[in-house]
N, C-alpha and C positions, 0 to 999 in steps of 0.2 A: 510400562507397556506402551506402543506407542498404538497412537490412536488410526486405526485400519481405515478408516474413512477420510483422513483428512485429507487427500491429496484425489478425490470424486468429486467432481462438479456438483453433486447434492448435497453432499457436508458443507461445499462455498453456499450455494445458496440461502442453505437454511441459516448460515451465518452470517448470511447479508439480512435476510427478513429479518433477523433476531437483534444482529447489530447496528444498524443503519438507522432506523427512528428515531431512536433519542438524540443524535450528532444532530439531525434535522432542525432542533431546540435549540439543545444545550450547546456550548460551545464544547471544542473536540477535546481531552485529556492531551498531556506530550505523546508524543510517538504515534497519534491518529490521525487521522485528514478524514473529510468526508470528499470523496471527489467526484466529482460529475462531469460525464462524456456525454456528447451524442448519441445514440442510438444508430449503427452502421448503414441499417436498411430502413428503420421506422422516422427516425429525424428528431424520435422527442428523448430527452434527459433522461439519466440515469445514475443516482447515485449511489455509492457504495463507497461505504466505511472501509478504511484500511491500512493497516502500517505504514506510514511517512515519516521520514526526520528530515527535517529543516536543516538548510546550513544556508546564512543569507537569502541570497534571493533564486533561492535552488530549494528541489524537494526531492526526494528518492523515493522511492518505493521498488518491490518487489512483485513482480506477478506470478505468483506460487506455481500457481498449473497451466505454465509457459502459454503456447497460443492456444491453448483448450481457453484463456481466459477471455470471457467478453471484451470485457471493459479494454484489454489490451487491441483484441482488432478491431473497435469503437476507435482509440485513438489513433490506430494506424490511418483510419481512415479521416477524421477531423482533431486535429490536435490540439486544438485549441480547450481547454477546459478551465473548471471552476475548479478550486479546493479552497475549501476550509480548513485554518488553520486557526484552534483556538476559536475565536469570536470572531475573528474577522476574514472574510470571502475574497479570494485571489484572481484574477482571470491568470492561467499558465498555459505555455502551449508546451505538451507531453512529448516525448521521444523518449524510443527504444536507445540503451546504452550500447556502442557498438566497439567506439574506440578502446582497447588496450588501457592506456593509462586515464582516460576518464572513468571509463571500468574499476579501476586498481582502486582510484581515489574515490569514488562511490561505493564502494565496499566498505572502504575504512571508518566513511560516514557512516552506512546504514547498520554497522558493526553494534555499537553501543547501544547501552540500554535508554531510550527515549522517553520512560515514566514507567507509572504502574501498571499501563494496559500490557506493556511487554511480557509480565510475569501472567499475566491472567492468558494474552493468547498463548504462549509457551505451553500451559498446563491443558488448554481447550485442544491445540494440534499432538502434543505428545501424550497424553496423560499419566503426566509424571508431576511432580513436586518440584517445580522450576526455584532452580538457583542464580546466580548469578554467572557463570560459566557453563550452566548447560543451557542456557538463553543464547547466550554469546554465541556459543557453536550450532545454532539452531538458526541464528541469523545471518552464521558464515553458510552456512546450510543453506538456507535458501535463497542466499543471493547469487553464490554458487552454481543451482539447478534451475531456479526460475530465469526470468525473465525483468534486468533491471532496467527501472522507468526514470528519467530524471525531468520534473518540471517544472520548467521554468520562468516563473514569475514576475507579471509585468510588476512596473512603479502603480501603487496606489495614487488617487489624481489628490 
């Protein structure tokens, strides 16, 4: 059954209150980032937990509920951001994916499975009993209908 709520801006939130604390601490599992924008009109920090995979010194992410999502018109407007990756903290500056074949090739990245949080959000947005191939097409899935983010990460000094 798939989960009626997951794609309403009050299901994101509660799963930012819910999921974003502990990243705060601990360092991030595979396939999570904590990331932190500006705030568009208030000026102060904002972060929020959420699917990223790593490839070098690039990040992808997905904005599930296209420009219904904050965080997304946060970095249209200051792009500059932090993410956490693992233990250690990035300054990257975010953009919206536009190009055709940067597209193509950011899909292929954000395609695969990044660790065990994949399995856990899979079962939280569908609720279903996430496998390995209906993860997969869950990721084609929303990179597809969302909004892909690519950020990209200065040298640490």
């Amino acid at each position: 059954m798939t989960n009626p709520f997951a794609m309403s801006r009050t299901f994101h939130r509660i799963g930012h209150v819910t999921n974003t604390p502990p990243w705060k601490i601990l360092p991030t599992p595979g396939g999570l980032a904590l990331v932190t924008v500006t705030g568009r009109k208030s000026g102060k920090r904002r972060q929020r937990a959420m699917r990223v995979v790593r490839d070098g010194d690039r990040a992808y992410a997905v904005a599930l509920l296209g420009e219904k999502s904050d965080w997304v018109r946060n970095l249209k407007a200051n792009p500059v951001v932090r993410i956490k990756l693992g233990a250690t903290t990035y300054t990257a500056r975010g953009r919206i994916l536009l190009d055709a074949e940067e597209r193509e090739r950011a899909a292929e990245i954000y395609r695969p499975i990044a660790g065990w949080y994949d399995y856990a959000d899979y079962a939280n947005f569908v609720w279903s009993f996430p496998t390995r191939g209906k993860v997969i097409r869950a990721h084609d899935e929303w990179f597809e209908h969302g909004i892909p983010v690519v950020f990209e990460l200065e040298p640490r000094p």
